[in-house]
N, C-alpha and C positions, 0 to 999 in steps of 0.2 A: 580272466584276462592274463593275470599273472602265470597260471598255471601252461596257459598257453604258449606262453613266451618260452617259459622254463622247457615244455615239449620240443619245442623249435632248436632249441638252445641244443638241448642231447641228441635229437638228431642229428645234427649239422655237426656235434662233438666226432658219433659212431659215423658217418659219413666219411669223415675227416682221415679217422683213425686206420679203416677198410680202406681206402684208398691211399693213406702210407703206407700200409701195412704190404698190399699187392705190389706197389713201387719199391718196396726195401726187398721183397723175395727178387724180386724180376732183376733189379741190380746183383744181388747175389747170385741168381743162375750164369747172368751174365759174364762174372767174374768168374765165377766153375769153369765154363768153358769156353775163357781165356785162358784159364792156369792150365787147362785140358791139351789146349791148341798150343803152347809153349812147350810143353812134355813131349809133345807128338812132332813137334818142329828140329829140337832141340835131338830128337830121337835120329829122325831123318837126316838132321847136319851130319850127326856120330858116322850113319852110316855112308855118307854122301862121300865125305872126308876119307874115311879108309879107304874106299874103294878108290877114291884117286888116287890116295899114297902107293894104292897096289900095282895101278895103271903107269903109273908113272916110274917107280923105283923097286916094283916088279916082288914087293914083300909088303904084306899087313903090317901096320905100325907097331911100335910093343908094347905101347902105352897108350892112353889118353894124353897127356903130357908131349909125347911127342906130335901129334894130331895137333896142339894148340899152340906147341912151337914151330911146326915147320906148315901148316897145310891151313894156320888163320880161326879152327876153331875155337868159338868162346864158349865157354861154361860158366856158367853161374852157380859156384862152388858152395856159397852159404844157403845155396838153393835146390840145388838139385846132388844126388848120388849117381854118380858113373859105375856102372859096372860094367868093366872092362878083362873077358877071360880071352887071353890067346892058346891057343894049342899048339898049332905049326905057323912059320908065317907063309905060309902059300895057303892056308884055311880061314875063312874068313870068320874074325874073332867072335866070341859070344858078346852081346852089347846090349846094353838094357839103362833105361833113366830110373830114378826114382825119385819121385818128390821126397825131401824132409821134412817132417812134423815140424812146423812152427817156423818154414823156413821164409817165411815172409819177413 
């Protein structure tokens, strides 16, 4: 009878465990592609932004910096890396996010 219990007991442990286990990955995918969907949002604004500055004052901005003073873009600097290359400003600039290691 003992031993019985003790069976019951470990199952219900491994039960337990497999289905934390499935709910701790699935929160994690979850959160991947939100950080995923934030990089690619965050990508979109960069380029949404220039393009208006171009539309409007008829030159690609020269910075990042000026995108976030004059045209309202925010970045999240302890978060993400802007790379931002101009060439000419009538060429629409090279623009790229990149996450930082540990920038959570």
């Amino acid at each position: 009878m003992k031993k019985r219990g003790l069976k019951e007991s470990m199952l219900a442990v491994i039960i337990f465990v497999i289905a934390a286990s499935i709910i701790y990955i699935g929160i994690l995918n979850t959160l991947e592609c939100a950080r995923e969907e934030q990089m690619h949002f965050l990508q979109k604004a960069l380029k949404r932004s220039a393009i208006q500055c171009y539309a409007i004052e008829g030159m690609y901005p020269p910075d990042v910096k000026y995108l976030e003073d004059h045209y309202g873009l925010v970045i999240d600097h302890k978060r993400y890396i802007v790379h931002y290359e101009v060439f000419a400003s009538n060429i629409m600039p090279d623009m790229t996010v990149f996450e930082k290691a540990g920038g959570e």
